[in-house]
C-alpha positions, -999 to +999 in steps of 0.1 A: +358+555+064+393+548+068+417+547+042+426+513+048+391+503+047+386+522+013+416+502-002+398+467+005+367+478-009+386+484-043+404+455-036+373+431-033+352+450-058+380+448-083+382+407-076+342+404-086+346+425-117+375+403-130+355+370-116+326+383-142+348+386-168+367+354-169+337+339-163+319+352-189+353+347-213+350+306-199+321+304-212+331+305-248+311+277-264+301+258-230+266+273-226+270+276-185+265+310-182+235+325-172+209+334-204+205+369-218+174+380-222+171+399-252+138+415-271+139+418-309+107+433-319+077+408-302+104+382-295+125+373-264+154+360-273+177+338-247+208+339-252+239+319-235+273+318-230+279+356-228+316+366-232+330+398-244+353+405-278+365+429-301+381+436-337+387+458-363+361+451-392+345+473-425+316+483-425+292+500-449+280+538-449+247+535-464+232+566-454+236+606-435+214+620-415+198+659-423+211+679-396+245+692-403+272+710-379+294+736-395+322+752-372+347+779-388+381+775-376+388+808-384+361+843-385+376+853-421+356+831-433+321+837-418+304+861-445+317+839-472+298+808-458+267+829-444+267+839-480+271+803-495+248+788-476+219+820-481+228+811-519+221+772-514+190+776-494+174+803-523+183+772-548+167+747-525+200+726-522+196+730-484+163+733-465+176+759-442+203+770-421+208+787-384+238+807-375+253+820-341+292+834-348+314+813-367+287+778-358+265+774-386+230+748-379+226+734-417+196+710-427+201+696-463+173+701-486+177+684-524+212+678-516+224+649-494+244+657-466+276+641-484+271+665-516+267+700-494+298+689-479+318+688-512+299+715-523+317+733-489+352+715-495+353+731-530+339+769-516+360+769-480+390+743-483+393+715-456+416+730-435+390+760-426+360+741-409+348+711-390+318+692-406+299+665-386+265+647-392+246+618-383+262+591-407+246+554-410+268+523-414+262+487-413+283+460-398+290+430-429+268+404-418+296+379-399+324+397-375+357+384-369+362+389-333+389+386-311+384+367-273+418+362-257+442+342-281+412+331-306+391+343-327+350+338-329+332+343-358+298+362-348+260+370-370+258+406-364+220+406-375+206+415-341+230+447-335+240+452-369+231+490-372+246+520-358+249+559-362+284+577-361+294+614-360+326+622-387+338+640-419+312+621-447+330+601-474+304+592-506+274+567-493+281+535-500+316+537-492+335+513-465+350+525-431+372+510-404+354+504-374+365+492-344+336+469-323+335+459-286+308+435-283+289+409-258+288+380-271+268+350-269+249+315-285+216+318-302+203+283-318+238+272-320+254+306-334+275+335-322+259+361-320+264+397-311+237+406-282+219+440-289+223+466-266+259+453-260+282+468-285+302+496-294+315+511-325+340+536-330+357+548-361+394+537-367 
């Protein structure tokens, strides 16, 4: 294929995916679009209108997974934590623990995953290892997002959960979150369409 040839293509494919989106960003409110089809449990949900939007919003960390990832920045430290972490797992703060080199596998036993961290903190000082879990925050139940030079105001309670990876701060605590969503009508209401959004951590 030609180069020439190649640079209409793009040209042409470029043209439908901007077509989609200013359709999609025209149908704010109108209802023309084509429905979304959307299950939620035994229920199909159809929803219209689709357009896409963003903002920065809080959101609530109400939970952290078990399965922790411990990485040394620096080998000094590795017998000190091989012997921390032997010393937590005897005590039954963690459940148990893998190790290859300076990467430590930790699964938290009668300690949450955000009290073995400060338990860490305390022992090996922040600047000497990278700590990442599973961590569980909530969107606030209406999102304030952005759609060219307005704002929509959107129910999150079809996509309202999601799981992050980052330094734990103490359950219960508020974040930053920046969301990218679809969204779309449902009865009346703007809604954020499942499958359709992501979150990132300011």
């Amino acid at each position: 294929m030609d180069s020439k040839r190649k640079r209409t293509l793009l040209f042409i494919g470029s043209l439908l995916v901007a077509v989609m989106f200013l359709t999609g960003a025209a149908g704010l409110g109108s209802g023309n679009s084509s429905p979304i089809s959307s299950t939620s449990g035994s229920h199909t949900l159809h929803i219209t209108a689709t357009f896409f939007a963003s903002g920065v919003m809080n959101a609530t960390v109400y939970k952290y997974g078990s399965s922790i990832k411990l990485a040394l920045y620096n080998d000094t430290y590795v017998n000190k934590t091989a012997a921390l972490l032997s010393s937590m797992e005897s005590n039954g703060s963690i459940a148990t623990f893998t190790q290859v080199s300076g990467t430590f596998n930790v699964y938290s036993g009668k300690y949450n995953t955000y009290q073995i961290y400060v338990d860490l903190l305390k022992e090996l000082g922040n600047t000497s290892f990278s700590f990442s879990a599973p961590e569980y925050i909530e969107l606030p139940a209406q999102a304030t997002l952005e759609v060219r030079n307005s704002t929509v105001v959107a129910n999150t309670s079809l996509a309202r959960d999601y799981q992050l990876y980052s330094n734990p701060v103490a359950p219960n605590s508020t974040i930053q979150v920046n969301v990218h969503a679809l969204v779309g009508v449902l009865n009346g209401t703007y809604v954020l369409v499942p499958g359709n959004v992501t979150v990132m951590k300011v």
